[in-house]
N, C-alpha and C positions, 0 to 999 in steps of 0.2 A: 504494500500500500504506500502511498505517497503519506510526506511529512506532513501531519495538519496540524494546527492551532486553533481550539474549539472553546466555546463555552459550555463549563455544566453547571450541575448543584452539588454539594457536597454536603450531608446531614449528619451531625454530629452531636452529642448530648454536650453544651457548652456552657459556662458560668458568664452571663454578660457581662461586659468591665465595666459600664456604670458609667458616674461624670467623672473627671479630673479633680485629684485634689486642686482647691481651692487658693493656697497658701504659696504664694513664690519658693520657688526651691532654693533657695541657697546654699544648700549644702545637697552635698550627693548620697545621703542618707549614710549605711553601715560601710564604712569602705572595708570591702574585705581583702586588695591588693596592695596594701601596705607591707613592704616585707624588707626583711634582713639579707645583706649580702654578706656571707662570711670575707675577713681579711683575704682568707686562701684563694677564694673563688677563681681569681684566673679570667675574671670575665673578658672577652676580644674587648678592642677598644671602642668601636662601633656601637657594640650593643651597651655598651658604660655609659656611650652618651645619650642612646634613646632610651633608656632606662627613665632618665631625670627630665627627658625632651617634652614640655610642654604638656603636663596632666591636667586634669581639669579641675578647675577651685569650685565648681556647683555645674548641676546640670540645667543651669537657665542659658536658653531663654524656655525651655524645654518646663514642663511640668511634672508632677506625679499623678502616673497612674495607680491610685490602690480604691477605686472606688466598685472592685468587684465583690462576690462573695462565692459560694461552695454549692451553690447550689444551682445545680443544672441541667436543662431541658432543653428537647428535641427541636435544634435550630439548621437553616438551611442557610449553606455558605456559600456565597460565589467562587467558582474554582474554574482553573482557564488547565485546561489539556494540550499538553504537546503530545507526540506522537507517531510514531513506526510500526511498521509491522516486526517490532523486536524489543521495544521499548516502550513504555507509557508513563510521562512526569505530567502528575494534578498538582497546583501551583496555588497558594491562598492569595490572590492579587490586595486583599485588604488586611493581610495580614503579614505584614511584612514582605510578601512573595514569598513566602516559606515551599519549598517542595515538599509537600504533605507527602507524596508516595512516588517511589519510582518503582515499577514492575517491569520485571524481565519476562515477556511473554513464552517464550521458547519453555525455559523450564517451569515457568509460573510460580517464582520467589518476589515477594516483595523485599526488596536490596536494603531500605531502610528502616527504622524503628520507626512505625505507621502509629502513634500514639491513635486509642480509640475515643480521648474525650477532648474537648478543647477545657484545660483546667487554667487560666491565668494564676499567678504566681511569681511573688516579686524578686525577679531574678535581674530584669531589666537595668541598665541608668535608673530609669523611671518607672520602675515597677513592674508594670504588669508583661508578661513573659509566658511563652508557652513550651512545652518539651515535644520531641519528634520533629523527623523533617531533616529539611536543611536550610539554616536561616544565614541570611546573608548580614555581618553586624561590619559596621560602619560609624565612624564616632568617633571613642574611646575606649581605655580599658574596661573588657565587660560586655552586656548583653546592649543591641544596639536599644536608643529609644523610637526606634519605627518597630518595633517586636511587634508590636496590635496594634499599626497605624497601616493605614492605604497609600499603595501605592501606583505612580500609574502603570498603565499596562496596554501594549499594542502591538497587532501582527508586524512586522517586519519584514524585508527580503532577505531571507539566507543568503550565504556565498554561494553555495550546493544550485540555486535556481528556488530553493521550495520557501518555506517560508518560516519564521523564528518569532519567537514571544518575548520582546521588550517589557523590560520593568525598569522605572525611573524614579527618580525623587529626587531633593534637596534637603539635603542631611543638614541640621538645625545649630549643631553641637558646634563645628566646624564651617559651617555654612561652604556646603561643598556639593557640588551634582554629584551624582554615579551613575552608573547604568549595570542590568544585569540583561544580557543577551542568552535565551535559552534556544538551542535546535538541533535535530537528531537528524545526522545524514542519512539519505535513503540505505537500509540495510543494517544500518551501523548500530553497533549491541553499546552503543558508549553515549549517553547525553551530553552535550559540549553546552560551555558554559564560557563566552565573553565577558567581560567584565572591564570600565575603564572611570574611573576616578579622577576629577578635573579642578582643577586650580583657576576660576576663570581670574583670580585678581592679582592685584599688583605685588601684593605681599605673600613670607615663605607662610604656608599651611601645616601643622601638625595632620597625619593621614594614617589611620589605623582601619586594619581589615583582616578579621578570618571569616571565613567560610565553615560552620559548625555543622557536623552530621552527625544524625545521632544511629545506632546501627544498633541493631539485639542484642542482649547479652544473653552470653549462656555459660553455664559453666566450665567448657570447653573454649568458647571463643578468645582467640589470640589475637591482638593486636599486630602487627610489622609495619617498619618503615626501616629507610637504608642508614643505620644510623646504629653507632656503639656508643653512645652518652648520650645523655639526657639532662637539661636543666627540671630538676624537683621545685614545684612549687608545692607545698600543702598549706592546708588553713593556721599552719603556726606561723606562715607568714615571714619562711624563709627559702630564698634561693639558693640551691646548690648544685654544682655539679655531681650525677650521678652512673654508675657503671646501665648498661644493658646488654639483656635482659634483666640480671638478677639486680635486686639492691634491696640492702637490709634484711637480708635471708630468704628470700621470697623472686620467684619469676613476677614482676610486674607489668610483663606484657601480657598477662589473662588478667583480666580487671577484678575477678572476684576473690584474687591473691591480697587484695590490702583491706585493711578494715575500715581504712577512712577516707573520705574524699580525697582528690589529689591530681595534680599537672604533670602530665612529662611530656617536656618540651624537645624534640627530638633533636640533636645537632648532628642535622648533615652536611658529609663535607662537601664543599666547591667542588662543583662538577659534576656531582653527583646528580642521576635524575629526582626530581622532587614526585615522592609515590604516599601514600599510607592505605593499610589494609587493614580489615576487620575479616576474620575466617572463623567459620564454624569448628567442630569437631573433624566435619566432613571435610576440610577444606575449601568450603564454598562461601562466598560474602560478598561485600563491595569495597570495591577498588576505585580511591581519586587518585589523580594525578594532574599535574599542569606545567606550562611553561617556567621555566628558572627565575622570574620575578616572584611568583608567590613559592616565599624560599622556605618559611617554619613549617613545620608541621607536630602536632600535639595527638596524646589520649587526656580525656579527661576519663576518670571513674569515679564512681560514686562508692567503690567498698562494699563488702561486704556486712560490715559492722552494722548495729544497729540502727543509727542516726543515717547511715545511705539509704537502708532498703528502707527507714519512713519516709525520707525524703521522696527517694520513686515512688510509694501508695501516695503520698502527698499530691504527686502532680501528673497520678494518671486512675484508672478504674483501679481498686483490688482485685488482687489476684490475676492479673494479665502480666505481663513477662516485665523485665527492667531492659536498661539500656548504658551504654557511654556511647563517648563521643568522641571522634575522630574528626580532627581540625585543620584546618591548612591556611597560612596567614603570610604578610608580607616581612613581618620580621621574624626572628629566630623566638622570641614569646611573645604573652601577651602584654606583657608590661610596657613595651615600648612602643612608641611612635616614632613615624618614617617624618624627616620635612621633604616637602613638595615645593618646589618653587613655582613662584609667580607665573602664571601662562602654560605650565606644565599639566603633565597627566602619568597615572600608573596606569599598564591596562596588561591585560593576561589572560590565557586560557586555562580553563579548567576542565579534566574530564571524568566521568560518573559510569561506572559500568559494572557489569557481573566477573568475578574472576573464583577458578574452581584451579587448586593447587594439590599437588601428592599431600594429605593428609600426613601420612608418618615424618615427612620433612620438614613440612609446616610447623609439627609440631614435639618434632624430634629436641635434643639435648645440644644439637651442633647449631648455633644461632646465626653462624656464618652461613651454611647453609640452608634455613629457613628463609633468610632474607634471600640468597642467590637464587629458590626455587620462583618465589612472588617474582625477582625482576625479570626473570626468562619467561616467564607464563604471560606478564603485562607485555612485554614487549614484542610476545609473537600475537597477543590479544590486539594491542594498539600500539604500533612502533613509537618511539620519542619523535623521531623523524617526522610522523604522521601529525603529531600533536604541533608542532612548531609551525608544520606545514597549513592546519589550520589555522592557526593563529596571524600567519602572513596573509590569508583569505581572508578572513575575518575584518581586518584591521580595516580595510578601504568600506564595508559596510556598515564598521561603529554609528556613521554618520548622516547614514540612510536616513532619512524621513521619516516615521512611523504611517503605513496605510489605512489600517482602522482602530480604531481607538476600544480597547478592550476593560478600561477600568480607570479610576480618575483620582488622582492622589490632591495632597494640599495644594495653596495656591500660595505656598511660599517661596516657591522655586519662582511666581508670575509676577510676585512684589519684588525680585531682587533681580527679575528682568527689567521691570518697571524705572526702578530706582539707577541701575546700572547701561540697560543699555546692552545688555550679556547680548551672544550671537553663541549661541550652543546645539551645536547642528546637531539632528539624532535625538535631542531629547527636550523636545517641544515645552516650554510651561507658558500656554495661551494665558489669556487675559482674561479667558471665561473659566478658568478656574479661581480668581480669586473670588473669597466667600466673606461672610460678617467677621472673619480671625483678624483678617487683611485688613477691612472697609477702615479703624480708625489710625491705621501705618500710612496708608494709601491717602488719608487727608492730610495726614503729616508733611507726607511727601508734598504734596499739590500747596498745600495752603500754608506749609510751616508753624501749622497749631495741630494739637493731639485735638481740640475741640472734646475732651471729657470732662466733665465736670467730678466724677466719682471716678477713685479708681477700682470700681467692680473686679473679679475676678477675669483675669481677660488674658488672652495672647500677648507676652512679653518680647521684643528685641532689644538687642543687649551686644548687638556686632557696634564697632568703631564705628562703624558711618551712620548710623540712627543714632550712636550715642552722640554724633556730631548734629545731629538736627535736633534732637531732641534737648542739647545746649542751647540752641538758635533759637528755640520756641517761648515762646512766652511762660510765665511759672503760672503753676498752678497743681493743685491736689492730682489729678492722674501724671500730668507733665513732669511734674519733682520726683511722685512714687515711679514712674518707669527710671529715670533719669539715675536715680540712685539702683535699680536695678542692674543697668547695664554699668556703673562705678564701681559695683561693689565685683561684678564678674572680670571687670577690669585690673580689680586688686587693689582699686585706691579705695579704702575703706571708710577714711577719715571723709572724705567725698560723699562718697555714700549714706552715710551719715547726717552730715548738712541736708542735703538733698530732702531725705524723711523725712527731717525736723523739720525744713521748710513744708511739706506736705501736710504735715500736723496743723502750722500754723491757719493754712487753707481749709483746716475741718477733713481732712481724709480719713481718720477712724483708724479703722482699727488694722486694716494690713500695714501703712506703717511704721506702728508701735509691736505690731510681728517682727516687722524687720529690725529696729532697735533693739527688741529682745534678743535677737541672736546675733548682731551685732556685739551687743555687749557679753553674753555668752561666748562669742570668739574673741573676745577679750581679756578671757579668762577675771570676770565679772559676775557669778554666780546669782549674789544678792541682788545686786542692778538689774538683773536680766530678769530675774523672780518678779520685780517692782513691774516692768516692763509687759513681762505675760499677764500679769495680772491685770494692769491698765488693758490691753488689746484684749482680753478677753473679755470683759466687763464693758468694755466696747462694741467688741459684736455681738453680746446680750443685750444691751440696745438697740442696737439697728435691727435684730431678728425681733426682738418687741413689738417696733414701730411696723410691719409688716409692710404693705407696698407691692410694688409689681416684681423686686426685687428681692422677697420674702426668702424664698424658698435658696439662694444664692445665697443669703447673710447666715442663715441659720447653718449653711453648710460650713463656711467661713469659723462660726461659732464653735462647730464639732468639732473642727480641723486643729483651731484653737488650742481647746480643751486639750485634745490629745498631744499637742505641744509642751502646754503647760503645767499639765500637771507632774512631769517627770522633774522639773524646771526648779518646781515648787519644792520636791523635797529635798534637790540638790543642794536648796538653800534653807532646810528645815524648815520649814513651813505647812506643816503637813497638814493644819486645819482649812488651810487657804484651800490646798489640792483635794482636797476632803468635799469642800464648799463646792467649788468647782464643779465634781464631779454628779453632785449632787443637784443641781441646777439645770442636766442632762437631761432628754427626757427617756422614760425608759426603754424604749425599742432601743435606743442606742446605750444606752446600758448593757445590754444586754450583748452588745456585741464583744467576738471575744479580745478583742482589744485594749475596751473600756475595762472587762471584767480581769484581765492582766491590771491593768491600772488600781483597780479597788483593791484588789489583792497587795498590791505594794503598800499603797496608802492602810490598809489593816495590818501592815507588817511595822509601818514606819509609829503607828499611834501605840504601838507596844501589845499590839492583838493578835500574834501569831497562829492563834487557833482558828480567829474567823478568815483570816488568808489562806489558812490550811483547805479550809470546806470550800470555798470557792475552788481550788484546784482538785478536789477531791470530788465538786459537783460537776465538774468538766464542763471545756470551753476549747474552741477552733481559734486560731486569728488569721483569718484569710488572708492579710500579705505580712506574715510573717517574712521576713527579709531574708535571703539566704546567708547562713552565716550568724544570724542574729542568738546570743544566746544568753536572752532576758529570761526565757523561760525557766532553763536549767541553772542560773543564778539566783532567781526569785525562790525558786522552789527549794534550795538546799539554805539561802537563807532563812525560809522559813524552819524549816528542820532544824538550823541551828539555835535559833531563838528557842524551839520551842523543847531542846533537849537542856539547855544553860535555864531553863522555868527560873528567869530574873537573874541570872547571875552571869560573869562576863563569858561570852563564846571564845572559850581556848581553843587548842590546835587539836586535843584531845578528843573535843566536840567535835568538831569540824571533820574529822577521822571518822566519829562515830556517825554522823548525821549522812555522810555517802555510804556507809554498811547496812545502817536500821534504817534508814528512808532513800533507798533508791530511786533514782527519777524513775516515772512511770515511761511504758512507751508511747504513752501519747504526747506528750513534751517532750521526748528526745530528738533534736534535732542540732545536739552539736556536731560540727564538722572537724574536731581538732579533738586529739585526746586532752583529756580534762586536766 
């Protein structure tokens, strides 16, 4: 059959992600890629410098997604089919483009980890995050924030004559186009995948990208790539270089060999072809591979330990299979960022296919020869030669036009044509995409006034060049609160600062006396910052009072608050305040398991350790529990401590004792690092 590129429907039991948090993000929530480089390490010099190259201080202009929950029903997806008679990729165009499924028709294996729910889960930059697929992350270090945003999407002309499924956008973070070009040559057992990343401005770009696939797990399954060391990340939040296969007593290329979550960063040498594979028992899985620009390549596993396998029922049905993840990225980890120069682009191919190897060699004891079987089998499967040779096809179609339009992403890529002037052939952002996000940037632009009188919960920019207009414009309450947005993502704090206070003056309420509060909280300011939430939250307990057409926005504002402040509140002993607070809640949101984490500390902190006990003993969910986050498992053994010391001080003795007699349950275990 000929290549096509189709619409379907896709139906899946899904948790819908709700509004956006309300609250500017200024901080990037639990950063879990803070890490230690030992003196020894040895790091090349290269990777020393994208290591510290350019991290991100908040994920604005961007917001948080955690406004989903757990509970999920039979919803119908838009999904765009490419296609062969050997191949079949369903594509979630409003979902990041995630490749939900590639099937190998010939022997009829689905090659990927096909997750059967759509579970959000705050894995993301910005939360909300799904498992399964292959997602394309673009940004920063970490999950991209398009994870559950639309993107656009349109047939294409392949090189081959047939035709290819474009997916675009403008990445927020970086303020950068990309493109993901998908098309399966007539015959050919391998999905190709273009991809090019563009610099349209004057200035160097910070450029991070992996490609994440996530593949079966089984007890059997072996990871390979052409590689004798490995950079270890794990959740203790150190880098090191380590042997492979074995390290620390254990084969770590079968994922179910460690107990805990954990990175290995594969270092291949120069010249080597860039390959990883995921193999069954049988020797059967899927195999990427691509061009020598996309040089890293990673496993993630999630362990076997207890705290992995919640995490996998966590973010799919029980009782259906688990998974890791096989990665492929521009640098040697994830920790770094590549600079891209002004006017410049990365672009590469990648390819997706079926690969069946001598099982006994695969998974044989000789490691040299496990990896020599994989690269003889890819390269009679699809030569290097073939792959380079695409990518030279490829290259003069990047630029192609799209023919019909299959899906419609933001209209942020149309404001920053608008604004600039961009000429970015191949990936169209018309003017009929801009929506109400746009509408008060877009009188910015025109008239040199924001024209808001409130700064409502809204779409932030925070690039140099609005923050250069957004100086030019007249002061006022939205004008100063964006203004001191894009200051503070700047890194001029002190700036930032003024800016708020000036919005105060104008009557703006309560976001920015938010912003104050963590300001002075990164100030290392505790009491000031306590003063602060309290003000902003007593704040948007008025505005949600006075109701309006704007009700249902304030009140959300209010919640968002709360669960800010009242952590804020005991920091700085306060704990009747955070008490108060919580209590002023009403109770559907009480009830969430969020809130009901929070009552539990504030019963911990009034010197009530039994009634925190029964709150965790009457169980509770918290649907974006953060990866990484481990309030739960601290809360909970504080509790135990207090409540073994019955008034008297928690020695080390206690503390010994309260992890023996009160072991975390499994339903809060979700630490990823041994304790």
């Amino acid at each position: 059959m000929a290549t096509s590129v189709r619409r379907t429907t896709l139906t899946l039991p899904a948790a819908p992600l709700g509004p956006d948090n309300p609250l500017p993000a200024l901080r990037g929530g639990h950063d879990l890629h803070r890490f230690d480089v030992p003196e020894d390490a040895g790091l090349p010099a290269d990777m020393a410098r994208q290591l510290g190259y350019q991290p991100l201080r908040s994920i604005l202009p961007t917001r948080m997604r955690d406004g989903y929950g757990r509970d999920r029903r039979s919803t119908d997806l838009d999904a765009l089919v490419v296609e062969n008679d050997r191949l079949r990729a369903t594509v979630l165009p409003g979902l990041g483009g995630r490749v939900h499924s590639l099937h190998h028709k010939p022997t009829g294996r689905e090659l990927l980890y096909r997750n059967p729910v759509l579970q959000p889960a705050a894995f993301a930059l910005n939360g909300a995050w799904f498992s399964g697929g292959i997602e394309w992350n673009i940004g920063a270090t970490g999950h991209t924030t398009l994870s559950c945003a639309p993107l656009h999407a349109a047939r294409v002309p392949a090189p081959d004559g047939g035709e290819m499924l474009r997916l675009w956008e403008w990445e927020r973070l970086r303020d950068l186009p990309f493109q993901v070009d998908l098309w399966l040559p007539d015959g050919s057992d391998f999905l190709y995948v273009g991809v090019r990343i563009r610099n349209p401005h004057h200035h160097i770009a910070p450029v991070y990208w992996w490609s994440n696939i996530a593949v079966p797990e089984a007890e059997g399954s072996r990871v390979l790539a052409p590689a004798e060391e490995a950079w270890h990340f794990g959740y203790e939040r150190t880098l090191r270089r380590v042997p492979v296969p074995e390290y620390d007593g254990a084969d770590r290329t079968y994922p179910l060999r460690s107990e805990f979550p954990a990175d290995y960063f594969y270092d291949l040498p120069d010249g080597a072809r860039r390959w990883i594979t995921s193999l069954d028992a049988e020797g059967h899985g899927l195999v990427q591979t691509s061009t020598d620009t996309l040089r890293g390549r990673k496993l993630f596993l999630w362990g076997a330990g207890r705290a992995g396998r919640r995490w996998q029922r966590w973010l799919t049905e029980p009782g259906t299979g688990g998974y890791a993840e096989i990665q492929a990225g521009l640098a040697r980890t994830q920790l770094e960022h590549l600079p891209l120069d002004g006017g410049a682009e990365f672009s590469w191919l990648e390819a997706y296919g079926p690969l069946a190897a001598d099982p006994a060699t695969v998974h044989g004891t000789d490691w040299a020869a496990a990896r020599g079987e994989v690269a003889d089998r890819l390269e009679a499967a699809l030569p290097r030669a073939d792959v380079d040779a695409a990518y030279a096809a490829w290259l003069p179609y990047a630029d192609r036009e799209p023919k019909e339009s299959l899906a419609t992403g933001s209209g942020w890529g149309a404001l920053e044509v608008a604004r600039a002037g961009l000429d970015l052939p191949g990936t169209p952002f018309a003017a009929a995409t801009l929506g109400p996000e746009q509408e008060p940037w877009l009188t910015l632009l025109r008239t040199g006034n924001l024209h808001a009188e409130d700064p409502l919960p809204g779409a932030a920019l925070t690039a140099p060049a609005w923050r250069d207009l957004l100086e030019s414009a007249p002061s006022g309450p939205a004008t100063d609160y964006h203004l001191g947005l894009a200051q503070w993502q700047a890194g001029d704090r002190a700036q930032a600062v003024r800016s708020w206070e000036r919005a105060l003056a104008h009557g703006a309420g309560a976001l920015p006396l938010y912003c104050l509060a963590v300001a002075e909280s990164a100030a290392g300011e505790p009491v000031r910052a306590a003063d602060r939430y309290a003000e902003a939250a007593a704040a948007a307990a008025r505005a949600a009072a006075a109701g309006g057409p704007h009700a249902r926005v304030r009140q959300a504002v209010r919640t968002a608050l709360v669960r800010e402040a009242v952590p804020a509140l005991l920091a700085a002993g306060r704990t009747e305040a955070a008490d108060a607070l919580l209590a002023g809640l009403p109770r559907a949101e009480l009830d969430r398991g969020c809130f009901r984490l929070l009552t539990a500390r504030v019963r911990l902190a009034q010197g009530r350790p039994a009634a925190a006990r029964e709150i965790f003993d009457a169980g509770f969910e918290i649907a974006d529990l953060r990866e990484g986050d481990e309030t739960l498992g601290d809360t909970w053994y504080a509790i135990a401590e207090r409540l073994l010391a019955d008034g008297g001080p928690v020695t080390d003795t206690i503390r010994t004792r309260a992890r023996t007699e009160h072991p975390l349950p499994e339903r809060y275990e979700y630490r990823m690092r041994p304790a």
